[in-house]
N, C-alpha and C positions, 0 to 999 in steps of 0.2 A: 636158326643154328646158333651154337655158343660162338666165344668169341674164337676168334684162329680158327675154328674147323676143329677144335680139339670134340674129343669124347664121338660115341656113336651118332647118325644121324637118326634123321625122325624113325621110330617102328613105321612099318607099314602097316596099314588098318583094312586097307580094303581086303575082301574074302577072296577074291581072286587073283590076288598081286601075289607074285612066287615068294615073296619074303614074307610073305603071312604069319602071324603066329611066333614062338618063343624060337633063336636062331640061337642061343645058351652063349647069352651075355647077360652079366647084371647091369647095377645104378652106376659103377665106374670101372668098367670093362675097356681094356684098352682096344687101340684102332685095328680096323683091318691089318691083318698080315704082320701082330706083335704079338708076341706075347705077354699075357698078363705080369709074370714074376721075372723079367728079363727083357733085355734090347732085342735079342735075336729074332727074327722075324720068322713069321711060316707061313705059306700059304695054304690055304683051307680046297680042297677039289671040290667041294660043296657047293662054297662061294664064287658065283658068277661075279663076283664083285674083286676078289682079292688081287688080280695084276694090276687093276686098274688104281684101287688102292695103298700098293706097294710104291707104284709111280710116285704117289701123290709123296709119298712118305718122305721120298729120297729130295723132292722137292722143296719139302718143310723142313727138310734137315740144315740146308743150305742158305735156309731162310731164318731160322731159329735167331740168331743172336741181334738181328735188326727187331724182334721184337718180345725181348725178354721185359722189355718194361713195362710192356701191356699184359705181361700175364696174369691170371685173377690167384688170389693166395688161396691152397688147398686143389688145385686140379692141376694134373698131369702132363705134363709136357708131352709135346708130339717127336721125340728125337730119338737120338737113337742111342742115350745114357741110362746106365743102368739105376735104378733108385740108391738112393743113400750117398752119390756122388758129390766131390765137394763140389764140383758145377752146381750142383742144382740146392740151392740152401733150403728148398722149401719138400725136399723129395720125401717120400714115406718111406719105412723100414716095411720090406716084404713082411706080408700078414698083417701089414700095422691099420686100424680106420684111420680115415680121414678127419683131420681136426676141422670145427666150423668155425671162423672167423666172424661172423656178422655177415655174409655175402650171401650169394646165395647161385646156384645153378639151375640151369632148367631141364640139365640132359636131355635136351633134343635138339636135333637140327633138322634142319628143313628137309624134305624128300628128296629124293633124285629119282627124275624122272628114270621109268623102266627102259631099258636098253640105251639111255644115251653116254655120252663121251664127259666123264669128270670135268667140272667145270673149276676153272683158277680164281679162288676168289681174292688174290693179290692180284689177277694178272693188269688189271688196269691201274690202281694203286700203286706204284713201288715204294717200299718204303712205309705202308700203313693200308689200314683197311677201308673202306666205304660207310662211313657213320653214315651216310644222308640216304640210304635205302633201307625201308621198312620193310620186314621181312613176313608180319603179319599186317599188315594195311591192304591187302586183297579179301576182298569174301572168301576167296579158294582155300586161302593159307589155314592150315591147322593153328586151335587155339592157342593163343599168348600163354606163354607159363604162367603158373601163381605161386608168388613167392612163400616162404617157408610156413610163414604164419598163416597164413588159409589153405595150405595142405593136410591131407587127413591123414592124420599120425595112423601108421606101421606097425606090424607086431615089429620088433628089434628081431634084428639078423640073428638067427645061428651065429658061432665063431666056425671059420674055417667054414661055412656051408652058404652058396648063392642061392639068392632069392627069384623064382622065376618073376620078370618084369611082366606086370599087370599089362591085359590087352585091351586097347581099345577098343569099347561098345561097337558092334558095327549098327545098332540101330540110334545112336547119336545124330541129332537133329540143327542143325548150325542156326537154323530160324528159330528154336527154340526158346526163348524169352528165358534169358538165366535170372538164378535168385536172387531177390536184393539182398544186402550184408549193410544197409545202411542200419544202426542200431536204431531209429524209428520204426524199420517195418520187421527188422527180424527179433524185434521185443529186447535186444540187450537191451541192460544200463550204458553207462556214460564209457562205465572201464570195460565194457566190450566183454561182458557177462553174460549169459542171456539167461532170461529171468525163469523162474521155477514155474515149473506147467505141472499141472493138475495131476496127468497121468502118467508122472515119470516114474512112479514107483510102483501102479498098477502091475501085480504078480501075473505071470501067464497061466495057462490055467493048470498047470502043474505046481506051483506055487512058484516056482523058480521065477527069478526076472531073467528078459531076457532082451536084449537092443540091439536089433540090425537095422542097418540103410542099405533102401534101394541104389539104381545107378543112380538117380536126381538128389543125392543125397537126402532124403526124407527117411525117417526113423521109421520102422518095421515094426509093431507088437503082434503076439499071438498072429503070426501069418497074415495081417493085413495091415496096408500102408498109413502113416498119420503124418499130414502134411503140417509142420511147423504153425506152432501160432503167431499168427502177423498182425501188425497194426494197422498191414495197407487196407483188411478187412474196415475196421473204423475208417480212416481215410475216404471208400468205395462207399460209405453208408452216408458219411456228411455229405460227398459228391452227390449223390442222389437225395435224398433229402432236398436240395438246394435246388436240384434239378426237377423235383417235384412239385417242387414249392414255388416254383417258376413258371413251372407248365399252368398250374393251378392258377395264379393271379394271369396271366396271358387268358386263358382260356374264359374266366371270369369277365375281365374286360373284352375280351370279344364278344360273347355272351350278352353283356350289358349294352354293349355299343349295336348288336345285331336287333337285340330287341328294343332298342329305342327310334333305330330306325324302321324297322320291317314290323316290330309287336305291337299289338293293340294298346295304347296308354293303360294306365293305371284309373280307375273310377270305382265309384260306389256306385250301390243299387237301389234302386228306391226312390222318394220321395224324401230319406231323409227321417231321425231320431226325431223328439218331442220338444228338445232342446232349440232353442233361437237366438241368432246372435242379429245384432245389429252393424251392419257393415255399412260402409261409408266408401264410395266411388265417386272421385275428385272429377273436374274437369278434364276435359284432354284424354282421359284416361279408356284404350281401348282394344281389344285384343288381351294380350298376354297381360296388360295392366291390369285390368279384369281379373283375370285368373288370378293373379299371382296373388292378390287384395283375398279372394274367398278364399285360396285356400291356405293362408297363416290363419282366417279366423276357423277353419276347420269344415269348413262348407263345402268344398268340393276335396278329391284326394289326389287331383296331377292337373296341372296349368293346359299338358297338350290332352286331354280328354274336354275341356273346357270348351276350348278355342277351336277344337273340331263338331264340337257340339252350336258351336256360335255359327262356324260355317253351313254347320247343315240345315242350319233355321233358316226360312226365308227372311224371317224378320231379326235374327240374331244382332246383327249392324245398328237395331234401334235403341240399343240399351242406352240409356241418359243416366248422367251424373245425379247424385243425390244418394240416401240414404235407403236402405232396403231392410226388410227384417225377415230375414229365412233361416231355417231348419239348418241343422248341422249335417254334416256326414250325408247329404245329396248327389243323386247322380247329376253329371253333366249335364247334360238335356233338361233333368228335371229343374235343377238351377237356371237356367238362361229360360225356361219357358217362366219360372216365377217372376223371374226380372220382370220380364216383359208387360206383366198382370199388374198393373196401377197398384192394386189392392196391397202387392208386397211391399211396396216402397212406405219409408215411412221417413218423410223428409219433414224438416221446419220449412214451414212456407209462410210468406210474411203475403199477405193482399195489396194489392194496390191500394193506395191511399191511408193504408196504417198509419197510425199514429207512433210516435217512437216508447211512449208509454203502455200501448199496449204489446210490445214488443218485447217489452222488458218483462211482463209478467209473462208472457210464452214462454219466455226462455228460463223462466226459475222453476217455470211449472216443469218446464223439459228436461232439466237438469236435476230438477228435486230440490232445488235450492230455498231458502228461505225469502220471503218475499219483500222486494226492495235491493237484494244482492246487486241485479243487473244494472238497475237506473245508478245506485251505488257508484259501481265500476264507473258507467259511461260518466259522470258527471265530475269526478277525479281523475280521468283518463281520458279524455275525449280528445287531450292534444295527441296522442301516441297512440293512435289507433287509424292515423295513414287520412286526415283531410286534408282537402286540396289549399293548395294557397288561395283562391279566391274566395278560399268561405269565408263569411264576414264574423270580426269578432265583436261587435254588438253589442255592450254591455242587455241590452234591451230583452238580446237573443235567447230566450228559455232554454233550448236546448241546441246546443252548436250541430249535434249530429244530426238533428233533423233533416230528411230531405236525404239524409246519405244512410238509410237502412235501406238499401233497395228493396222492393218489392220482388220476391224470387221465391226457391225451395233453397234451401240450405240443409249440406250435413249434420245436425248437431246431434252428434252421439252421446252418452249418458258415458257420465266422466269425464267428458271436456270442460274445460272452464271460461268462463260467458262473455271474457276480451275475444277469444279466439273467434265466437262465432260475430261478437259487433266489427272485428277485423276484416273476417270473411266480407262482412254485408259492404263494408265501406271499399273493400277493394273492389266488389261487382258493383257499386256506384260509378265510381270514378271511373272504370272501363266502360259502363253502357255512357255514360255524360261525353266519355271521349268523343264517342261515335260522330256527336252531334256539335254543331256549331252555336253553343250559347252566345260565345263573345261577339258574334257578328249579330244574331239577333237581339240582345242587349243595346246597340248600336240603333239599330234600327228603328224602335221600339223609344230609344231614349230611354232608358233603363241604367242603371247604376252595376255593371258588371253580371256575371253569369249567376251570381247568387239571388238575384231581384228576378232573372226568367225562370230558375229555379220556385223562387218563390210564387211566381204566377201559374206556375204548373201546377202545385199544390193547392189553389186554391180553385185551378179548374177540376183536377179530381174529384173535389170534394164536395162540388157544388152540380157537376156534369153528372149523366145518368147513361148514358150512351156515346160511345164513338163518334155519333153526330152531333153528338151535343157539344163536344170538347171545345172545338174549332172556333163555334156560336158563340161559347161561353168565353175562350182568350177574349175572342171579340171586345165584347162586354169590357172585359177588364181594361183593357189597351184604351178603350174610348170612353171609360169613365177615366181615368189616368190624363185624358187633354188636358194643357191648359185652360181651353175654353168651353171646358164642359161646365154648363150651368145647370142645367139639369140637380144634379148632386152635388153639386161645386167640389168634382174632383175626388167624393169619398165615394169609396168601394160598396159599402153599407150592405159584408156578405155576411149573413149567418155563419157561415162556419167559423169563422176566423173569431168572433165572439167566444162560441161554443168551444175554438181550442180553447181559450183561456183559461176557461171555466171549466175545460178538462170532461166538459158534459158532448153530449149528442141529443138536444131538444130541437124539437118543427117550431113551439108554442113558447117564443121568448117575448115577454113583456116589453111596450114600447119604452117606459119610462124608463126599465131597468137599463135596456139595451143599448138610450144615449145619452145617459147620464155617468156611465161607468168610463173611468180615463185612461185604461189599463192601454199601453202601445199597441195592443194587438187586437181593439176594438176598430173596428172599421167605421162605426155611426159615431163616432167621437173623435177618430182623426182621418185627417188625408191619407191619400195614399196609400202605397201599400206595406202592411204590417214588418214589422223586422225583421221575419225571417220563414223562412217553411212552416206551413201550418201540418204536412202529412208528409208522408214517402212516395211522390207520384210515379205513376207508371211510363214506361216510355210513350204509349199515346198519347196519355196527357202533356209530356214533353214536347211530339211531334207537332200537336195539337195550339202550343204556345209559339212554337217555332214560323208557324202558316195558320195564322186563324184568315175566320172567311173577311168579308169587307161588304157585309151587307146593310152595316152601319144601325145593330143589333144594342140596346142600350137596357132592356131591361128581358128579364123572365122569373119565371113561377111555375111551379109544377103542382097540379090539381090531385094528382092524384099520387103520386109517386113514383108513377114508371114512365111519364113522359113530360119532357121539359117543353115551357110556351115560350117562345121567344118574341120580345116586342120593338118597337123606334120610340113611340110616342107615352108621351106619361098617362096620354089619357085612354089608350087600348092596354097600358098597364094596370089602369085603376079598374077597369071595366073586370081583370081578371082576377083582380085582387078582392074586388067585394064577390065575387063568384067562388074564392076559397075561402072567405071569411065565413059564409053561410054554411062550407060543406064543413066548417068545422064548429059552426053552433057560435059562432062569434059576434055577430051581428046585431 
């Protein structure tokens, strides 16, 4: 309702309420039971409402000057003075419009309820009215006015002729979702313009233009509706977009996550292109190390196709470190089944009892390198290539690294450089030597530290022919090594250690040459035993030095080359010595 109770209250809208429809009042029709052009009152026989009304009147009369200072400038006093009075400074001359100030009205008041008893809306107040009650803050209550500037402009009155008051839609929807007016979705500019559309000048089809709005205020052409162009469209299009685009990556990774758990892996089919890479599979390395290793070089196409391929092999579990040469682009299966085949593997493998010279040239040959590269390196670098403290430094010594090439398979891939694999050998040294307790049998032995059992490992490799020979053979060494061996007086007098020197592998070396030559690493020339490692021995042969027998073994010969004679006495040696002197025309 407006302020005081002035002006008429709300229209009635419903189709069945008796005040239905136009009761022939306008926009500022004075109250029940006044007259518009005068104070004097009338009642209407029509109006169910007018004593009730008259009441009220005689009521606000008596009230009138307690609240002349709440009145709004431009509306009509509720009293019973006639217009143009000096009471009233703000009163209109009969027939005159109403001036607009800046304010603004909403000519409505609230309903009243059908058949009840006029309610006092001072009576609890004396003195002012009730700011603190919201008159639309109910769902029930009829819409909040809109002020001047979002009303839709009126043809202008007739002079002297009233305007029938516009009726309430009765199909008006309160759930409705009203329009926005923010100038983002109703397309104004900044100054509350709103921007020029496409089909505002489209002629009807008479040529004429023509623009009506429906009730939703929406613009009418040629007899069909056209709903205002918005931006909340855009707005609705980025929403979804994003929401699309959401659903999409969600749906992707579920997808991806579903299929890596529940999907068959990813694999190739086959045996695998023409192409061959050389792969290199480290120690320790098993399972998914595996995989991961074939497939950067291209050889399989997913780690868990690999590794379920491993499991379903009996023999999968068997794969050994070393180097392998297979086909690219292979299935699973068919990768672990090559592994398997000796034949794919293509490792450097060094033999027992190697010399470190001919190691050197394996490894130029391996690498393509020019020859002499590797001895090169080792003999410029052999302190920084990981020996143990106990190696002896000897000026004597030929090669320090001797003895620490282990005998093994080795990675050496083409393109590695030939520190990396004497690295390799010398770390798988010093871990098999761990195993074993030199320093105690050095002790035992009466030996000069773990480099001299070393070196007596070496020279049983190289002289032993068999696993049973080893043990016979330390023998040998250990008890020509007495003090009180007369025999020899204490020299070893082995072929090989000769032969290293001389860098040959002869059966047929001449007596003269053999003790006449003063080289340290002549055994028939000095005591003892030579400087240092004559080969790379094997762990047997280390085991072999560690436990020889004690069957008090002092000499042997081999007739033939696949079996060693072992003897006590010099004179069941000579007996077998002039028996291989004949098989070889010496005699």
């Amino acid at each position: 309702m407006t302020e005081y109770g002035r002006g008429p209250g709300s229209e009635p809208w419903h189709p069945e309420d008796p005040l239905y429809g136009d009761q022939g009042w306008g926009g500022h029709q004075a109250a029940h039971g006044q007259s518009q052009y005068g104070d004097q009152q009338q009642s209407y026989p029509q109006d169910p409402y007018a004593q009730q009304y008259q009441n009220q009147q005689q009521y606000q009369s008596h009230q009138q000057q307690p609240y002349d200072q709440h009145q709004q400038y431009g509306q009509q006093q509720p009293n019973h003075q006639q217009y143009g009075t000096p009471q009233d400074p703000y009163a209109q001359q009969p027939g005159a419009q109403p001036q607009y100030n800046g304010g603004w009205d909403t000519g409505q008041h609230a309903a009243m309820p059908y058949g009840a008893e006029p309610q006092d809306p001072y009576a609890q107040h004396s003195g002012g009215y009730d700011t603190g009650q919201d008159y639309y803050g109910t769902p029930e209550a009829y819409p909040p006015p809109q002020p001047p500037g979002r009303r839709e402009a009126a043809p202008a009155q007739q002079p002297q002729q009233q305007q029938p008051q516009q009726q309430p839609s009765t199909d008006w929807d309160p759930d409705e979702p009203q329009e926005e007016t923010h100038p983002f979705f109703t397309g104004a500019d900044e100054s509350g313009d709103r921007e020029p559309r496409d089909d505002d000048d489209d002629p009807d089809d008479d040529g004429s233009r023509s623009s009506r709005r429906d009730r939703g205020g929406n613009e009418r052409r040629g007899g069909k509706t056209k709903k205002k162009k918005s931006r909340s469209g855009c707005a609705c299009l980025v929403v979804s977009v994003v929401l699309v685009g959401g659903l999409g990556g969600v749906s992707y990774v579920g997808y991806t996550f579903w299929k890596k758990q529940f999907g068959a892996p990813a694999d190739y089919a086959g045996s695998g292109i023409s192409e061959q890479v050389e792969v290199e599979i480290p120690e320790g390395a098993f399972g998914y190390d595996i995989a991961n290793i074939l497939r950067k070089q291209g050889v399989i196409k997913s780690s868990d196709a690999f590794v379920a391929a491993q499991n379903d092999n009996p023999k999968g579990k068997l794969i050994q470190a070393g180097v392998y040469l297979l086909n690219k682009e292979m299935s699973a299966a068919s990768a672990v089944t090559m592994m398997l085949d000796p034949k794919s593997q293509n490792p450097f493998v060094i033999p027992e009892g190697t010399r470190n010279t001919k190691v050197y040239e394996l490894i130029d040959k391996r690498l393509e390198l020019k020859k002499g590269t590797t001895a090169k390196i080792a003999k410029t670098k052999a302190e920084s290539l990981g020996l143990p403290d106990w190696a002896d430094d000897n000026p004597d010594v030929k090669d320090p690294l001797e003895g620490f090439l282990y005998p093994a398979a080795y990675p050496v891939p083409k393109g590695s450089k030939p520190e990396d694999a004497l690295k390799r050998m010398v770390s798988r040294a010093n871990k098999e030597y761990g195993k074993v307790d030199l320093e105690a049998t050095a002790k035992k032995f009466n030996l000069d530290g773990p480099w001299q059992v070393l070196t007596v490992a070496s020279l049983v490799q190289a002289e032993g022919l068999t696993h049973d020979d080893f043990r016979k053979m330390a023998e040998v060494v250990y008890n020509r090594l007495e003090p009180d061996n007369t025999i020899t007086n204490r020299k070893l007098e082995f072929d090989s250690a000769f032969n290293y020197l001389k860098n040959q592998s002869k059966i047929k070396i001449g007596s003269k040459e053999i003790r006449t030559n003063p080289d340290p690493y002549n055994t028939y020339y000095h005591t003892g035993l030579p400087p240092g490692p004559i080969s790379n021995p094997g762990m047997d042969a280390i085991k072999a030095s560690l436990n020889p027998t004690t069957n008090g073994w002092m000499f042997f010969i081999s007739l033939d080359g696949k079996k060693t004679d072992f003897t006590k006495t010099v004179e069941e040696h000579e007996k077998l010595n002039e028996k291989w002197k004949e098989q070889q025309g010496l005699g």
